[in-house]
C-alpha positions in Angstrom: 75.9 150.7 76.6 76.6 149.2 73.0 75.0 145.7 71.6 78.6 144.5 72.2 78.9 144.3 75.7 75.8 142.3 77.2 77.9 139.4 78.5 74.3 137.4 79.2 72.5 140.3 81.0 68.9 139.4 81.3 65.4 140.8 80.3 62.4 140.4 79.5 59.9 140.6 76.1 57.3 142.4 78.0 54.2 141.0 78.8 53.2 139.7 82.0 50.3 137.4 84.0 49.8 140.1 86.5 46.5 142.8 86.8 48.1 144.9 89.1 51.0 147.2 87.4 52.5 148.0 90.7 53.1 144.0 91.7 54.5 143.6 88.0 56.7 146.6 88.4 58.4 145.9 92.1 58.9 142.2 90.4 60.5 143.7 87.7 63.1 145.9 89.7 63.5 142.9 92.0 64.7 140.8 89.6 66.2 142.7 86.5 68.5 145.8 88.1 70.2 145.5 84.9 67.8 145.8 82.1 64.9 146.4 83.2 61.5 146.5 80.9 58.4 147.5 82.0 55.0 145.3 81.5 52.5 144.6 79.5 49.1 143.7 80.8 46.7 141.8 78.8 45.0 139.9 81.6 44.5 143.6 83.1 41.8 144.8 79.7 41.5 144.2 76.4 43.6 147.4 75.5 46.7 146.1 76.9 46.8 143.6 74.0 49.9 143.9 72.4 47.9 145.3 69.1 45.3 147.2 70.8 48.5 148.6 73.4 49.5 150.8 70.0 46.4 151.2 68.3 45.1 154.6 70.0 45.3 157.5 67.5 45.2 155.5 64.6 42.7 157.3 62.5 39.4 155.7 62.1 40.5 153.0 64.8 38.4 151.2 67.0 37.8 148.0 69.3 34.7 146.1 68.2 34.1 142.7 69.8 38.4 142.1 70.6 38.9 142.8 66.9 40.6 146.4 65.7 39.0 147.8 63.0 39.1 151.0 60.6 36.3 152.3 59.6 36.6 155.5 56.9 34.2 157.6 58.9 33.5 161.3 58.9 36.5 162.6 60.4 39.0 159.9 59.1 40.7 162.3 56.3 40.9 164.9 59.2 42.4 162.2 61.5 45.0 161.5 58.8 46.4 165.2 57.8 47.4 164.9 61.7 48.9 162.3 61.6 51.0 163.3 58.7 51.6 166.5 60.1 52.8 165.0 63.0 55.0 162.7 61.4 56.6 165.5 59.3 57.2 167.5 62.0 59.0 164.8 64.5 55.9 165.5 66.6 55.4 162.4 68.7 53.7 163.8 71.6 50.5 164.1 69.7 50.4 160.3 70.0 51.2 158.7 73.3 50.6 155.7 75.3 47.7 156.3 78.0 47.8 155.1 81.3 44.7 153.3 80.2 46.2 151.6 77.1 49.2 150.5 79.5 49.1 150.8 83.3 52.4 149.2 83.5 54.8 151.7 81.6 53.0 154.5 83.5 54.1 152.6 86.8 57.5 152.1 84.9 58.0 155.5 84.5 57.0 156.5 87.8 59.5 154.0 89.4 63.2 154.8 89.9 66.1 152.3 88.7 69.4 153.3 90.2 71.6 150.5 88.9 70.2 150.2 85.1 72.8 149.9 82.5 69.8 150.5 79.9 66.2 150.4 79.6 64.1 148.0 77.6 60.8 149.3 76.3 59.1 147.1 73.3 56.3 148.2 70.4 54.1 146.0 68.2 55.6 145.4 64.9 54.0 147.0 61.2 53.8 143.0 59.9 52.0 141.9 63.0 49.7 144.9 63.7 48.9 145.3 59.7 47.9 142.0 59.2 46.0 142.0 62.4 43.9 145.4 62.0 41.2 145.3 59.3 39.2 147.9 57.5 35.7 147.8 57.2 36.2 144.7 54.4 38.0 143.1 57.2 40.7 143.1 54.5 44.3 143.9 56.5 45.4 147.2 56.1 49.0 146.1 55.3 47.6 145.7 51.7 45.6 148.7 51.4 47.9 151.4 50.3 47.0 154.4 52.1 46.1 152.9 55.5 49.8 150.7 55.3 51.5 153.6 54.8 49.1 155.4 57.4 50.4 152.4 59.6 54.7 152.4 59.3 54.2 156.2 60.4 51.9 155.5 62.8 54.4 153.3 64.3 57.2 155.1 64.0 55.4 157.9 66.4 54.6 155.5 68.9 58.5 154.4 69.0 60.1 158.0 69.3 57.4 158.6 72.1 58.0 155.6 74.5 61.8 155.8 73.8 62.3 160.2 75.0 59.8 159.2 77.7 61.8 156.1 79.0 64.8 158.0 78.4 63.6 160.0 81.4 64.9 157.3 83.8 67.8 156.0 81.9 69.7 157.6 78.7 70.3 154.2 77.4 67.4 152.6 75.7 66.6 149.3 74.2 63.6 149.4 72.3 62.3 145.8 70.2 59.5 145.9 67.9 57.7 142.7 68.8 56.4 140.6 65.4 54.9 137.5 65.9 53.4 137.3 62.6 57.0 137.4 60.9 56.0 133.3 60.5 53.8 134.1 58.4 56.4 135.2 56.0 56.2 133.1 52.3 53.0 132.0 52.8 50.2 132.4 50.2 48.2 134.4 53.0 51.1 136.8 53.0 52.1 138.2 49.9 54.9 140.3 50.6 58.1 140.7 49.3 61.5 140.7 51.5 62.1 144.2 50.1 58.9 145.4 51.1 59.1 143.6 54.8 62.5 145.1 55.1 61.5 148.8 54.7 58.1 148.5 56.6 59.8 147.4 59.4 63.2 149.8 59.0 60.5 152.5 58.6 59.0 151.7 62.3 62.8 151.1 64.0 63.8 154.3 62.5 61.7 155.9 65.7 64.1 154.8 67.8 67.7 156.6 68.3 68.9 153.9 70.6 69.9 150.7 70.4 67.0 148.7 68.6 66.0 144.7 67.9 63.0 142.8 66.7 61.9 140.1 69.1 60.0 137.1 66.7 59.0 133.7 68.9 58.8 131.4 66.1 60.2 130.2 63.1 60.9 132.6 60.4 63.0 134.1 57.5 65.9 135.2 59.7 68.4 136.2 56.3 65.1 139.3 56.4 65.0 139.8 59.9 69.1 140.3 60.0 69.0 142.6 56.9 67.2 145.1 58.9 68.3 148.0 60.8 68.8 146.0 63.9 71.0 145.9 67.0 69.5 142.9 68.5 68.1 139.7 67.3 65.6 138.5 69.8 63.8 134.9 69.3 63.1 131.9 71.0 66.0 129.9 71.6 64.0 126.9 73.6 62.0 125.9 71.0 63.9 127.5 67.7 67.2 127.6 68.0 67.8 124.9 64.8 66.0 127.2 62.8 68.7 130.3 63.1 71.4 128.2 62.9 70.4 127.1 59.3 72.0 130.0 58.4 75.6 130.6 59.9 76.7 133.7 57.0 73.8 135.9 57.7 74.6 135.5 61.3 78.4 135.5 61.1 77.9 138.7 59.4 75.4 140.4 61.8 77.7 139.2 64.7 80.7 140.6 62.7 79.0 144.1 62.7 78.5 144.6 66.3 74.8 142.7 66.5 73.4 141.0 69.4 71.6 137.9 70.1 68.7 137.9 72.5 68.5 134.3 73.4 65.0 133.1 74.9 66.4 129.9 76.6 63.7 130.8 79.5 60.5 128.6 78.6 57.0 130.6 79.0 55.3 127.7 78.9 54.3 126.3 82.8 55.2 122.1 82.0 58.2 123.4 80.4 59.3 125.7 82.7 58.3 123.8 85.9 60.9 120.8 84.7 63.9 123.1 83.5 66.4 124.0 86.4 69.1 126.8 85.8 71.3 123.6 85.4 69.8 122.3 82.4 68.9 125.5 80.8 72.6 126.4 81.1 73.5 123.0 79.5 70.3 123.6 77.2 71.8 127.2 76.0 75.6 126.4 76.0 74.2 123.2 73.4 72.5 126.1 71.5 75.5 128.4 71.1 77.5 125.6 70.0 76.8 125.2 66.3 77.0 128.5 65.7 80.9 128.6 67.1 81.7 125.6 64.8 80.4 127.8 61.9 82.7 130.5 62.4 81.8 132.9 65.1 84.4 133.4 68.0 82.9 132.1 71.2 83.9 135.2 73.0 81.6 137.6 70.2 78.8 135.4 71.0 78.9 136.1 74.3 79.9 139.3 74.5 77.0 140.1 72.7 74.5 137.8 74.2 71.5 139.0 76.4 69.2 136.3 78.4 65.3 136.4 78.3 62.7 134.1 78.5 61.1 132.6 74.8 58.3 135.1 74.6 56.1 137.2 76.8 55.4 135.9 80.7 51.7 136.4 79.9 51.6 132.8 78.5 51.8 131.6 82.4 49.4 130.5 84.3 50.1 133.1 86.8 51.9 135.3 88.9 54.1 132.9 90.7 55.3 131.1 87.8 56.5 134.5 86.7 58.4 135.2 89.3 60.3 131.3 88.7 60.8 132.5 85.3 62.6 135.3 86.0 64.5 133.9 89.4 66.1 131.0 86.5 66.8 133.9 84.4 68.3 135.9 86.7 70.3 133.0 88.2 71.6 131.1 84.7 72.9 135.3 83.6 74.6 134.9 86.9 76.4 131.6 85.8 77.2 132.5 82.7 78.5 135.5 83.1 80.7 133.7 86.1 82.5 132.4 83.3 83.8 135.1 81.6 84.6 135.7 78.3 
């Protein structure tokens, strides 16, 4: 399966208001036979957050009071010719995902999906988990030299391992670094330059041999996001879809070279949600897509390379049933678009 033949096929970010990663899963294969994803779990512990989810291995990494911190300790220098080694080497298996760090891809992978046209697995981004993890200055290690290049390796690993183990059920995989942080770009607290955004985060998608996107749910630089290595575009097209459309050439020209959009017309929020119907979203997303065809980009590209998921992770819900209405108007509004052709 190639970014250029979604035609509105649904999925989701990842996360998910559920504790039990067998419910999550047998919603997940109820409701997206297509592109299924498995789920993330933060209500379930504290290590299914999506930074703590990628965090084990990392050398001198721990969890103190919710926060992730690295602390230069005895065996830190140790910790760190392995990882390098690793890296050198290809060797991902020396750092996996436990079932403890994230019941629900353990469940995934122990689940069958006969009618998948490709798998979705997602990992947190180098911008979002470096500015998040601190050393023991509490200073971010993005901007300490050795632990941010520690970091992008790091990373990297954790990509090549979830994509050969989903690959297990399904030879096509989707894999989308998840960087909430990228609207933090610009900003005085963030001093990075596009250049140096733009090979942290080719560094981490360079894991995966599949198809690969970045999923950000708010406002950001897109012209960096779309000079990346990416096959997909995922953001969140309920409450930001002005902001991409600010820039129709960078767009145009992602389109042009067989890029997707993911479009998250599905609100995560329970108000939101409970008002939308698949009627107005449809009318909601075709009024989204429309400026972008004025400014150039056939109609039928758009749509041929269009997937459908909700604005951001499920989690956000208040619980388990408003998941499952998410995902029924998801799965309904791909059903109606795609009844139109192309």
């Amino acid at each position: 399966m190639s970014a250029t033949d979604f035609n509105f096929l649904p999925t989701i970010i990842g996360s998910m208001p559920h504790r039990d990663a067998k419910a999550a899963c047998m919603l997940i294969s109820r409701y997206l036979k297509d592109i299924p994803a498995w789920p993330q779990l933060p209500r379930r512990s504290p290590k299914e957050d999506m930074n703590a989810q990628y965090s084990e291995g990392f050398p001198g990494i721990s969890l103190e009071d919710g926060n992730l911190r690295v602390r230069r300790t005895a065996n830190f220098e140790k910790e760190l010719e392995k990882l390098y080694t690793a890296y050198l080497a290809g060797d991902y298996s020396k750092y996996p995902v436990s079932k403890d760090y994230a019941a629900g891809l353990h469940c995934f992978l122990e689940s069958k999906y006969p009618s998948a046209r490709a798998i979705k697995g997602q990992v947190t981004g180098p911008i979002t988990f470096g500015l998040v993890v601190t050393d023991e200055t509490k200073r971010a290690i993005i901007f300490d030299e050795v632990l941010g290049e520690a970091m992008t390796k790091f990373l990297r690993l954790k990509v090549a391992w979830q994509e050969h183990e989903l690959r297990k059920i399904c030879p096509r995989t989707i894999i989308f670094v998840d960087e909430p942080y990228l609207v933090s770009l610009g900003s005085v607290a963030v001093p990075l330059s596009k250049e140096k955004v733009i090979g942290l985060l080719d560094e981490v998608l360079s894991g995966a041999s599949g198809l690969k996107g970045i999923h950000c749910c708010g406002n950001t630089d897109w012209p960096v996001v779309l000079a990346t290595s990416i096959d997909i575009l995922s953001f969140d097209a309920y409450n930001y879809a002005g902001s991409l459309a600010l820039y129709p050439k960078e767009v145009k020209r992602f389109i042009d070279r067989g890029g997707a959009i993911a479009w998250g017309i599905v609100p995560t929020n329970d108000t939101e949600l409970a008002k939308e119907s698949v009627a107005s979203l449809k009318d909601r997303l075709e009024e989204t897509m429309a400026p972008f065809a004025r400014q150039g980009i056939h109609i039928s590209k758009l749509r041929e390379q269009a997937l459908l998921t909700p604005g951001c992770g499920l989690a956000s819900l208040s619980s388990e049933e408003a998941a499952e209405d998410a995902l029924a108007k998801l799965t309904k509004l791909s059903e109606e678009m795609r009844k139109r052709g192309v």
